[in-house]
C-alpha positions as CSV (number, residue, x, y, z in Angstrom):
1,X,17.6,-18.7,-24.4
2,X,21.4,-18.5,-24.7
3,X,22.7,-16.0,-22.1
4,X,25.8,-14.1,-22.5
5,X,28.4,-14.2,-20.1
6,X,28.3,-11.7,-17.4
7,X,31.5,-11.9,-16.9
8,X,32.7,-9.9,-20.0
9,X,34.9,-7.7,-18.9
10,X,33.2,-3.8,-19.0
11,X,29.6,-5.4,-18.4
12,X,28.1,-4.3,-15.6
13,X,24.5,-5.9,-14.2
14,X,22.1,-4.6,-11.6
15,X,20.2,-7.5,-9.6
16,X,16.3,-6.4,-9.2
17,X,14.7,-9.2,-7.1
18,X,10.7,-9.4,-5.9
19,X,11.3,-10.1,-2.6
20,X,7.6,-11.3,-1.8
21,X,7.6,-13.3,-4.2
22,X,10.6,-14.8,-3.9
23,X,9.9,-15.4,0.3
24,X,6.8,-17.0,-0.6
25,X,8.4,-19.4,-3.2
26,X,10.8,-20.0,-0.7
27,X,8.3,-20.9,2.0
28,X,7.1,-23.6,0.3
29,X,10.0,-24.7,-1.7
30,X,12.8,-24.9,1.2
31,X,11.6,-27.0,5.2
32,X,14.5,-26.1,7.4
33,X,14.6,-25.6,11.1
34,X,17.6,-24.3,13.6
35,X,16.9,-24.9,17.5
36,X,13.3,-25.2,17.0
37,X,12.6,-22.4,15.0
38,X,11.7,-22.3,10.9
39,X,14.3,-20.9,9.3
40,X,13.2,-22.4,5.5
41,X,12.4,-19.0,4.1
42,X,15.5,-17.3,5.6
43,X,17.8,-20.2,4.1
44,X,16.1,-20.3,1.0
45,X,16.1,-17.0,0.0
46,X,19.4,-16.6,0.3
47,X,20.4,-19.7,-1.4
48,X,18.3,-18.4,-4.2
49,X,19.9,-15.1,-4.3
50,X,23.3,-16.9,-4.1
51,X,22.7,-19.0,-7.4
52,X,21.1,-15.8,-9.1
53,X,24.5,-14.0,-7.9
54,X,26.5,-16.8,-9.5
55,X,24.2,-16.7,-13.0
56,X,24.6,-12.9,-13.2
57,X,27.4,-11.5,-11.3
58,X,25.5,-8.2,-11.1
59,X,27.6,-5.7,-9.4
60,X,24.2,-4.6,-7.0
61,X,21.7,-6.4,-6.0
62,X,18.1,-4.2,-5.2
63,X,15.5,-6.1,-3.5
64,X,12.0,-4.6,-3.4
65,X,9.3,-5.2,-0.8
66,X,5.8,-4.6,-0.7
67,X,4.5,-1.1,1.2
68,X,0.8,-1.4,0.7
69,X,-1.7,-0.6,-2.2
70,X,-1.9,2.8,-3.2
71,X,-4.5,4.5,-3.0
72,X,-5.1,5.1,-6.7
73,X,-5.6,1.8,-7.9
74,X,-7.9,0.7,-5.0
75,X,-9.5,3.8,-6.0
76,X,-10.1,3.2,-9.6
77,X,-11.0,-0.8,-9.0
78,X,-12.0,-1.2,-5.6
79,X,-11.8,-4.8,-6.1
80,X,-8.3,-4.8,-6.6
81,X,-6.9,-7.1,-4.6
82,X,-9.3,-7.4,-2.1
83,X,-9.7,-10.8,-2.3
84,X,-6.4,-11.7,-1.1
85,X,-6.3,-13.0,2.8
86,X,-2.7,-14.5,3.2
87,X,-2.1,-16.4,6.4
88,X,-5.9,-17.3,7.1
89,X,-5.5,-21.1,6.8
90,X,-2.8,-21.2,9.5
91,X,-1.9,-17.3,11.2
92,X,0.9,-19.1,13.5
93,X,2.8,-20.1,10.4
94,X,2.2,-16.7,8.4
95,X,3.0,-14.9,11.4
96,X,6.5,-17.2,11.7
97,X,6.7,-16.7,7.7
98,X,6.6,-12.3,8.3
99,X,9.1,-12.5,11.4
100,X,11.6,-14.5,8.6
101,X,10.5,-11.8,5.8
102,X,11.3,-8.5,7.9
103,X,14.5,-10.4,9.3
104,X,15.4,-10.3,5.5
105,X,14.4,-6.8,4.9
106,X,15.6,-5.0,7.6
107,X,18.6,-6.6,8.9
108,X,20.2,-9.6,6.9
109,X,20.5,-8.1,3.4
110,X,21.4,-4.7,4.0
111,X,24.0,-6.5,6.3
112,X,25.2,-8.6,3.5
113,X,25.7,-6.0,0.8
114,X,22.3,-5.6,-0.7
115,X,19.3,-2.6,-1.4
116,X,15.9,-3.2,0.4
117,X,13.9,-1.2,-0.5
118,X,10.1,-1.0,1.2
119,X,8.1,2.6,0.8
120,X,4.4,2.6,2.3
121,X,1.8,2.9,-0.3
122,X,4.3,1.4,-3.0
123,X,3.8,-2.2,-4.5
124,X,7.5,-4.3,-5.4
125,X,6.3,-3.5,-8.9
126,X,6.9,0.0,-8.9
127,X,9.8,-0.2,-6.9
128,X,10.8,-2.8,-9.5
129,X,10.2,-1.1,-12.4
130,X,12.1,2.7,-11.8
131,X,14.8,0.8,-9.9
132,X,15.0,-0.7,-13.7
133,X,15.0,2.9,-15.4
134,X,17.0,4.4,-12.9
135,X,20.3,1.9,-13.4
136,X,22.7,3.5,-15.6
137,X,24.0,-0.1,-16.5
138,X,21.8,-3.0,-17.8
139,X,19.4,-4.9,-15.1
140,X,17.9,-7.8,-14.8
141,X,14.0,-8.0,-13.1
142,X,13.6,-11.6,-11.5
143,X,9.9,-12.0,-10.5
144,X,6.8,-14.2,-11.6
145,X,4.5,-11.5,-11.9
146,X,3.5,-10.9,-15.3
147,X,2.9,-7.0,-14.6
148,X,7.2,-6.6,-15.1
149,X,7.5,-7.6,-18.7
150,X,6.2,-4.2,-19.2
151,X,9.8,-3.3,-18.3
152,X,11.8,-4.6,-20.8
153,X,13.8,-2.7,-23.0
154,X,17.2,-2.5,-24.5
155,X,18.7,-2.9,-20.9
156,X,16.2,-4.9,-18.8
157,X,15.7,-8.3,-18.9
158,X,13.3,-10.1,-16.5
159,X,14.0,-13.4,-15.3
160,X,10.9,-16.1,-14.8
161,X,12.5,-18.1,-12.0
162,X,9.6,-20.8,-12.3
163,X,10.2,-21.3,-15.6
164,X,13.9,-20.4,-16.1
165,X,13.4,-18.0,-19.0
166,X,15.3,-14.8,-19.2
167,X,13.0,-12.8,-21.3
168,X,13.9,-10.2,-24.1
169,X,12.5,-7.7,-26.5
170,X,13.0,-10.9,-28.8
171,X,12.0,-13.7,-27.1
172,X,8.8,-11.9,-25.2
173,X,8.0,-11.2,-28.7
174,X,8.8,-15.1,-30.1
175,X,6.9,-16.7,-27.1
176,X,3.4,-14.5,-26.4
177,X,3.3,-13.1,-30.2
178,X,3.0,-9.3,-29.8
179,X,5.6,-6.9,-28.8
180,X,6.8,-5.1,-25.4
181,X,4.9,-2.3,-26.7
182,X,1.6,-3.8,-26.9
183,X,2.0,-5.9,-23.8
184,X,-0.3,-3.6,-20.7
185,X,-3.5,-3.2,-23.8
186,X,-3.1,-7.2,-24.2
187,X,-2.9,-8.0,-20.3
188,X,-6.1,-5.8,-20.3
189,X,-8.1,-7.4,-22.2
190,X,-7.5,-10.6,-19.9
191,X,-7.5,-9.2,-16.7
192,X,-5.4,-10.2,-14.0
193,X,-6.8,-13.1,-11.4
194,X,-4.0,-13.2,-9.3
195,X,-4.9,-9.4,-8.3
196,X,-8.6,-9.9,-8.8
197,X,-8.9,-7.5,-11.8
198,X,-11.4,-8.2,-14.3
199,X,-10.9,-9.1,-17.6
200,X,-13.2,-9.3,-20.8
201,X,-15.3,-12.9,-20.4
202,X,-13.6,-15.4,-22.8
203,X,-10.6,-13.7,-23.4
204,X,-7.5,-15.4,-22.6
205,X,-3.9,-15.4,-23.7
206,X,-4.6,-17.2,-26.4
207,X,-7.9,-14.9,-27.8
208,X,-6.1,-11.7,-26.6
209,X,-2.7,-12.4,-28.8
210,X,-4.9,-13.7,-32.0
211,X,-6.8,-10.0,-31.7
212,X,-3.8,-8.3,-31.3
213,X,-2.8,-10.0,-34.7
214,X,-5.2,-9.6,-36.4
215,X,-6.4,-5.8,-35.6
216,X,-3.3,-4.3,-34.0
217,X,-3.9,-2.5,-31.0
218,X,-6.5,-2.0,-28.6
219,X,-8.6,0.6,-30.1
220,X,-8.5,-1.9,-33.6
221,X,-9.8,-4.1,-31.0
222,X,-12.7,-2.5,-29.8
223,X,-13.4,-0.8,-32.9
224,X,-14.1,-4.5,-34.9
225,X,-16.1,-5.2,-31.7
226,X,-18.3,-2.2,-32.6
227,X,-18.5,-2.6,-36.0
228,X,-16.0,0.5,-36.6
229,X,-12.9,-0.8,-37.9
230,X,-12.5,-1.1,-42.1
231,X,-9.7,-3.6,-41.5
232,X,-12.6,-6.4,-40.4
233,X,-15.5,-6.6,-37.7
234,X,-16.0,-8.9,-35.0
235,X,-19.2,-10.5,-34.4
236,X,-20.7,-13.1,-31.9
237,X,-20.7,-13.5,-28.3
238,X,-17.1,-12.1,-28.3
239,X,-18.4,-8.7,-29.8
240,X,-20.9,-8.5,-27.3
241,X,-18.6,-9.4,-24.5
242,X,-15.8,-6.7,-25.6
243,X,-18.3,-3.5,-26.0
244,X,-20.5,-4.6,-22.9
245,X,-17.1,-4.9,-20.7
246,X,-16.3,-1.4,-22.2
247,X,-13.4,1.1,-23.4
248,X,-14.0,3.1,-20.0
249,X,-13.1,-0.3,-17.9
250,X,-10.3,-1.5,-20.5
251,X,-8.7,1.8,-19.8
252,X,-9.0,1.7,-15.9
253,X,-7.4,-1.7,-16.2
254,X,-4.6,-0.3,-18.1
255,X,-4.5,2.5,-15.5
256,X,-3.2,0.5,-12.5
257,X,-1.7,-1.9,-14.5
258,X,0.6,0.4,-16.3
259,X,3.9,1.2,-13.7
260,X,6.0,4.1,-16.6
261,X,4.1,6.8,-14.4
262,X,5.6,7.0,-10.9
263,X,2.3,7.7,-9.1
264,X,3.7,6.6,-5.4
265,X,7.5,8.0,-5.2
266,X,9.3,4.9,-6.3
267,X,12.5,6.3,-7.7
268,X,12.5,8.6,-5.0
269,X,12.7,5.4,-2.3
270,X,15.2,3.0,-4.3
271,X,17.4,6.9,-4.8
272,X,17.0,7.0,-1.0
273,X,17.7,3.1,-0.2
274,X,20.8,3.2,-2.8
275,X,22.5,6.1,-0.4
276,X,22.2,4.5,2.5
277,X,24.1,1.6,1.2
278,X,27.0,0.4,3.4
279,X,29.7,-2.4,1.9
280,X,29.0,-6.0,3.3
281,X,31.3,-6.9,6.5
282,X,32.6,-10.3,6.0
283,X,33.3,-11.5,10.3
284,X,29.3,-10.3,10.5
285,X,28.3,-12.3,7.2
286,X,30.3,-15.5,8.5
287,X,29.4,-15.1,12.1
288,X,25.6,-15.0,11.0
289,X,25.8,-18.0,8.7
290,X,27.2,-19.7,10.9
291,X,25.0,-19.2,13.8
292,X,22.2,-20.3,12.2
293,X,24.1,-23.3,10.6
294,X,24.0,-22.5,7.0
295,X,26.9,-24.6,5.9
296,X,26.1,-25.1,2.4
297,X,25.8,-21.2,2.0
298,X,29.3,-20.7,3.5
299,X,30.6,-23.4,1.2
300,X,29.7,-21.8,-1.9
301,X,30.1,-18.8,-3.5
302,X,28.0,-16.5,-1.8
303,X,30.7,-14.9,0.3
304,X,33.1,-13.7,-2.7
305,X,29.8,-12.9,-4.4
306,X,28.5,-10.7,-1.6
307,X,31.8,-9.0,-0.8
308,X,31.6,-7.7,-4.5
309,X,28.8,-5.6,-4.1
310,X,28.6,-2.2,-4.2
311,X,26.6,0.7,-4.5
312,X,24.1,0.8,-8.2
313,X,25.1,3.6,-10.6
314,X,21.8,5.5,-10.7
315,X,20.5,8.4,-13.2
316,X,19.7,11.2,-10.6
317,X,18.3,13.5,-13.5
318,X,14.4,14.3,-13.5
319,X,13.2,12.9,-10.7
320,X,9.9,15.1,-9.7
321,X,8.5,15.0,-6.2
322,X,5.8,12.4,-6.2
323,X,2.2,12.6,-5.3
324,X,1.3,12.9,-1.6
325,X,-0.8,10.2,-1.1
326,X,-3.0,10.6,2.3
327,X,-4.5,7.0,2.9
328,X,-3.0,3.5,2.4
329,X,-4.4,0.0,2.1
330,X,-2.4,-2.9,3.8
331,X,-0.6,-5.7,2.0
């Protein structure tokens, strides 16, 4: 996709980055040490966020952090992520990969200029997703999770950095075959394996988009599957598979998938984050880089870049308290 420049004068971006997902890319994309300790995710993540600075030239950069599962979506699918067990093939080098990941989070981006945002019992993709609808300017969402291309609109993009894509309402649309719109119903039907939701048996991308053609929406869906629908029926193991699975589970699926409800205080914590924003001090960014012998970083951009940044315009207006939420899950 052909980008326009962000350099027109008047345009302003906001940068939204998934900072797990990009540290984790990052610690097995970038091998760098500096007097015997690993610095790889450190380095690469602001390398990363250097290029991304130099491809958008937002005007603020938000990175969001995950706080733990909320209690609502364990709740309705106590599988939900369950299954996840990060570090247990080697704890020395996850617990090496978290000391670089809070360094990030709690010291070296707000120092340089940037948002983090964490809030316990919020995922990234909530954060993500109202830090979106908050901006008053257009934003750009850059994260591999799937769950975000529920937030384009006129003014979001989100950027795949694994496959270089900037998606739009148009070219979402062009690549998957079913709009924006339709996009939480469709990821239902699949399920999500990465965060160990279940999905209807045989249902894929593929089967999930040709249904969507063919009957619509998600009730057209289920309706063929039961025999219900006077556009056409569907018949066969599929059938079977679609009303056995159930309209009850589709909908908890599209419960904790869907992020338009603010169920755990996100725009309240990127509202909060986004005050406490100081301007980045160019002798501490320097002194840092330098220190830990990040030459290439000092040679590029990235200073100019980071002494750009300011605060993000955000919309202040209906922002309700959010639901107290007593117990939390751990990342």
């Amino acid at each position: 996709m052909k980008l326009k420049s962000q350099k027109q004068k008047n345009e302003r971006t906001l940068l939204i980055i998934d900072g797990n997902n990009m540290a984790h890319r990052c610690r097995h994309v970038f091998s760098l040490s500096h007097k015997g300790k690993d610095v790889s995710v450190s380095f690469g993540f602001l390398k990363v966020i250097g290029s991304l600075m130099d491809k958008f030239n937002p005007y603020s950069v938000i990175v969001c952090w995950d706080g733990g599962i909320p209690e609502f979506r364990r709740k309705t699918v106590p599988e939900y992520k369950a299954t996840r067990r990060h570090g247990a093939d080697d704890p020395l080098a996850y617990e090496d990969f978290l000391r670089q990941m809070y360094g990030l989070s709690d010291y070296i981006l707000p120092m340089m200029g940037m948002i983090s945002v964490t809030k316990m019992g919020a995922e990234a993709d909530d954060l993500m997703y109202h830090a979106s609808r908050l901006s008053v300017d257009n934003s750009v969402i850059v994260s591999n999770d799937h769950d975000m291309f529920q937030a384009i609109c006129g003014k979001t993009r989100v950027c795949n950095p694994s496959k270089n894509v900037v998606y739009d309402c148009a070219n979402f649309r062009e690549e998957f075959g079913i709009p924006v719109s339709s996009m939480i119903d469709w990821r239902a039907l699949q399920g999500d394996g990465s965060d160990n939701i279940p999905g209807i048996p045989g249902i894929g991308e593929k089967t999930a988009t040709k249904l969507f053609k063919e009957f619509g929406t998600l009730t057209g869906i289920t309706n063929a599957a039961a025999g219900h629908n006077p556009k056409g029926k569907l018949t066969g193991k599929l059938a079977e598979n679609i009303c056995s699975f159930g309209f009850d589970r589709l909908a908890k699926n599209i419960f904790i998938m869907a992020l338009y409800a603010d169920r755990v205080g996100a725009k309240r914590a990127v509202i909060e984050a986004s005050d406490n924003w100081t301007q980045a001090n160019k002798n501490r960014v320097m002194k840092y880089l330098m220190q830990m012998a990040f030459s290439s970083i000092i040679n590029s951009s990235f200073i100019g870049n980071v002494m750009n940044l300011s605060a993000p315009i955000l919309d202040y207006s209906n922002i309700r308290t959010p639901v107290t939420i007593d117990r939390r899950y751990p990342v």
